[in-house]
C-alpha positions in Angstrom: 11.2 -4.6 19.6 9.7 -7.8 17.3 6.2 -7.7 16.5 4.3 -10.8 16.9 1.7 -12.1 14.1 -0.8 -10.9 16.1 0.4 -7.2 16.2 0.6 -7.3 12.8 -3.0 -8.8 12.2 -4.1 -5.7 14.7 -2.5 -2.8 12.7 -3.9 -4.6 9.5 -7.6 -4.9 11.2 -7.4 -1.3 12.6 -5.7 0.1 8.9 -8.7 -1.3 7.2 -11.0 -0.3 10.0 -9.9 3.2 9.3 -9.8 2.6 5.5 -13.0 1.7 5.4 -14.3 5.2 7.6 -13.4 7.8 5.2 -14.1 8.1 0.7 -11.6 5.6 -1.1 -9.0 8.0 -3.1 -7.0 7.0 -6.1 -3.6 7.7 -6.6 -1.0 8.0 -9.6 2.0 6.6 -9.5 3.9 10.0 -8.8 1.3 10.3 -5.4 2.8 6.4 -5.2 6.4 6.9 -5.3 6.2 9.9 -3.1 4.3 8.1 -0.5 5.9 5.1 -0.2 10.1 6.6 -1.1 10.2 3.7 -4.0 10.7 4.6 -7.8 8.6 3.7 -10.9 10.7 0.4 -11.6 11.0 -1.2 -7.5 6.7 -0.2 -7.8 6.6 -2.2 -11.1 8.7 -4.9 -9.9 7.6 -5.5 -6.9 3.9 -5.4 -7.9 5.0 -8.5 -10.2 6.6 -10.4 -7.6 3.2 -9.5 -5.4 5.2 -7.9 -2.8 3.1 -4.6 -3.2 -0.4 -3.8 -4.3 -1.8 -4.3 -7.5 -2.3 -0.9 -9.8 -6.3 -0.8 -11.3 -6.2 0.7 -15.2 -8.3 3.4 -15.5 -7.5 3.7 -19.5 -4.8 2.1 -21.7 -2.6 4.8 -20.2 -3.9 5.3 -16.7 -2.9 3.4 -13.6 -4.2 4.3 -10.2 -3.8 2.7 -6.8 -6.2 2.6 -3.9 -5.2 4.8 -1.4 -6.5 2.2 2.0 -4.1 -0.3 -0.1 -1.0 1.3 -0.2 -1.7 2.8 3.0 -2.1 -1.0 4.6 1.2 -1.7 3.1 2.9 0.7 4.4 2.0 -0.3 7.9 2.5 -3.7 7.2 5.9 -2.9 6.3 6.8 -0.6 9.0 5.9 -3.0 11.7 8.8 -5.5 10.6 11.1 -2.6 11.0 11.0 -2.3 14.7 
């Protein structure tokens, strides 16, 4: 099955639809990795290359992500897979 642009922009109108219903939630980057099956340096990486979102610092030790962010990338992702 090949998703069109227009799927895509769906399933990223209806992710931040959704998103956008319930509290934002932050996540460490254990919550992260577990989520999204990637490790500390692909997460890193690939947030440098701005193929996945942006951590927010909380403290000079404390990175979070936003949970409708991470979320939205992970649909956008699994939609190419099909």
């Amino acid at each position: 099955m090949t998703m069109k642009t227009n799927d895509v922009a769906t399933l990223e109108d209806d992710a931040v639809q959704a998103a956008a219903a319930r509290p934002q939630r932050l996540l460490r980057l254990p919550e992260v990795m577990h989520r999204v099956g990637l490790k500390r340096s692909a997460i890193y990486q690939w947030m440098s290359e701005g193929r996945f979102p942006k951590s927010r610092s909380l403290g000079p030790k404390c990175a979070v992500w936003v949970e409708s962010e991470v979320e939205e990338w992970i649909l956008t992702v699994t939609a190419f897979e099909g």
